[in-house]
C-alpha positions as CSV (number, residue, x, y, z in Angstrom):
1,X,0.0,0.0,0.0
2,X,1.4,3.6,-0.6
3,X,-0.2,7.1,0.5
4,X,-1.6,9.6,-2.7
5,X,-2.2,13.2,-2.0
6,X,-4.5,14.7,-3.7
7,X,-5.2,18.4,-4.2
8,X,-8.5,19.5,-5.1
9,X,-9.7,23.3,-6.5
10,X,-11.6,25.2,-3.5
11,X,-13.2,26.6,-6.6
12,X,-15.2,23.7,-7.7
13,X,-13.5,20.5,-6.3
14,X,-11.4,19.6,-9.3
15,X,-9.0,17.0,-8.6
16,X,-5.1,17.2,-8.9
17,X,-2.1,15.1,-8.5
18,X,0.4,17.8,-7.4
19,X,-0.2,21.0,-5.9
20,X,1.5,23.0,-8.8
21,X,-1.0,22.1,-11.2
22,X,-3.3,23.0,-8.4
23,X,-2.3,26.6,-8.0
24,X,-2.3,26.9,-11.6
25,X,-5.8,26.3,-12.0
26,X,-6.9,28.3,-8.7
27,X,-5.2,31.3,-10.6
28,X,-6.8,30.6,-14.2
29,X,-10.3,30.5,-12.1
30,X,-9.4,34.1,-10.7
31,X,-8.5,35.1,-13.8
32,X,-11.8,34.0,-15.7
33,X,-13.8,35.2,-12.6
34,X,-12.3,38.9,-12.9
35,X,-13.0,39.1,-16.7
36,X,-16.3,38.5,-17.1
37,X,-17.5,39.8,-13.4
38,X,-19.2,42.8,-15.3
39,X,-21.9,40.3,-16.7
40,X,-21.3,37.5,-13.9
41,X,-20.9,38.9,-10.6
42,X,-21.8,36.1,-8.9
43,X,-19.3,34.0,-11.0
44,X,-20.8,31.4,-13.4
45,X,-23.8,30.2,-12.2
46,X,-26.9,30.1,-14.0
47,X,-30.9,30.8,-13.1
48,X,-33.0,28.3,-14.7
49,X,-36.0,30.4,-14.2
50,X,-35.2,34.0,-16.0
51,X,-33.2,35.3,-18.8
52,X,-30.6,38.6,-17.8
53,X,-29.7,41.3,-20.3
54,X,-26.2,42.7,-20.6
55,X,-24.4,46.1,-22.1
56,X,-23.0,44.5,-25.1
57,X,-20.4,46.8,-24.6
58,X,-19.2,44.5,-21.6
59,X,-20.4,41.1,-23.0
60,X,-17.3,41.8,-25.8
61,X,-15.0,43.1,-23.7
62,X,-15.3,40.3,-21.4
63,X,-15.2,37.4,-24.1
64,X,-12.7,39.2,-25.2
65,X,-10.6,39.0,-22.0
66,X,-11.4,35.2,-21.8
67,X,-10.4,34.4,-25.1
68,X,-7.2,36.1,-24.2
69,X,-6.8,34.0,-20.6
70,X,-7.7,31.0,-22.6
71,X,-4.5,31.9,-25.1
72,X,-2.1,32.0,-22.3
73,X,-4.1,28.8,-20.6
74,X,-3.6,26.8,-23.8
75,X,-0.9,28.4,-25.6
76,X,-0.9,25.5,-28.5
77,X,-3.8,27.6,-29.8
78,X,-3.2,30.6,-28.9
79,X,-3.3,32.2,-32.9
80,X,-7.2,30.6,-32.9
81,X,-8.3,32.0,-29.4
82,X,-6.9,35.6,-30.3
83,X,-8.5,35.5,-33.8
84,X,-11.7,34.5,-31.9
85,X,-11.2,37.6,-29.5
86,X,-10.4,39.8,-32.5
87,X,-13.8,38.6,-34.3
88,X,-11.5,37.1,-36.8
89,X,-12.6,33.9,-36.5
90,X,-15.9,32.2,-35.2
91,X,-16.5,31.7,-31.8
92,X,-17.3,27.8,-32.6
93,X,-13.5,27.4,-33.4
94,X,-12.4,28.2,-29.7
95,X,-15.5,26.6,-28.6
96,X,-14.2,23.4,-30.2
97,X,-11.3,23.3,-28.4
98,X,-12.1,24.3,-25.0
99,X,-14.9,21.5,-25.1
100,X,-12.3,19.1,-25.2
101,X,-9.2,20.7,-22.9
102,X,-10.4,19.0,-19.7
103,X,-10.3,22.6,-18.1
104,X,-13.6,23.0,-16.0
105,X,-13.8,26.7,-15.8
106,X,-12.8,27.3,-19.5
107,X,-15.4,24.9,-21.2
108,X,-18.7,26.2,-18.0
109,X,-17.3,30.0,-19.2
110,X,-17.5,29.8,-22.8
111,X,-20.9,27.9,-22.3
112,X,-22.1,30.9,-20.0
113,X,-21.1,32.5,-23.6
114,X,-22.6,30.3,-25.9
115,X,-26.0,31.5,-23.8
116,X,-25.6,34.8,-24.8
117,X,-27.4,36.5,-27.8
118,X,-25.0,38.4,-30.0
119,X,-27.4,41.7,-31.0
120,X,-29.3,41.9,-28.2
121,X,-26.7,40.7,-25.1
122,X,-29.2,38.5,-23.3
123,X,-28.1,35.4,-22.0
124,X,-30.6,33.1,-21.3
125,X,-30.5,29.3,-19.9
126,X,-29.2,27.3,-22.6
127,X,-27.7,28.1,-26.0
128,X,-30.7,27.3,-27.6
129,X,-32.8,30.5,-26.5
130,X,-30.3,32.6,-27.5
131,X,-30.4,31.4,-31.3
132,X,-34.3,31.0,-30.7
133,X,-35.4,34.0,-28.2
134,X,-39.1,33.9,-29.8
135,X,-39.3,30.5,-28.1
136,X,-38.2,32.1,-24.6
137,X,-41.0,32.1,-22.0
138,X,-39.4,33.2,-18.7
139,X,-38.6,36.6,-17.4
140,X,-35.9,38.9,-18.7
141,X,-33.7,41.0,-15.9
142,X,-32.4,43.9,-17.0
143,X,-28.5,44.1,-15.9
144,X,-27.3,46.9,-18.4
């Protein structure tokens, strides 16, 4: 028998096999939090029951900022996030990727984007509404 420690993310639990790694995360999870705390306050949590309108002005400046964490995060594609943040490339390319990096905060962030509405800054539930806002039955809150 031998002894493991295991460090896990005060954050949301995530497990880690060294405390390095650990730190690393902790500070990529105050990162992301900082950037879009403008729209997200309360970090990235999300009401089931209403929809919340943002100043566009701070939905692209804070997707913007997290495209830009996500480049130094995952420097391998670093040219694709910064064309995302630049609107020179779709959003679905950096999407792509951050579905599969195995990075918690990363992939619940750019799904918290995904929710959002590109011309009108409402983020609702799901990705759906905000493709299909017609279909949206629940309350809108006003956050600009």
């Amino acid at each position: 028998m031998h002894t493991k420690i295991i460090y896990l993310s005060d954050y949301d639990g995530v497990r880690f096999d060294n405390q390095e790694d650990c730190e690393k995360y902790e500070k990529t999870i105050e990162r992301v939090l900082n950037a879009i705390k403008r729209i997200s306050p309360e970090g990235i949590k999300a009401d089931y029951e209403q929809a919340i309108r943002h100043n566009m002005k701070d939905v692209k400046q804070a997707y913007k900022s997290f495209m830009e964490i996500c480049a130094d995060t995952i420097p391998e594609y670093k040219n694709i996030f910064l064309e995302c943040a630049n609107g020179l490339r779709h959003t679905s390319y950096a999407s792509r990727i951050l579905s599969d990096c195995g990075n918690s905060i990363l992939w619940t962030t750019d799904y918290k984007f995904a929710c959002i509405n590109n011309e009108t800054g409402i983020e609702y539930q799901q990705p759906y509404y905000a493709a299909h806002a017609e279909e949206f039955t629940g309350k809108i809150i006003d956050n600009t």
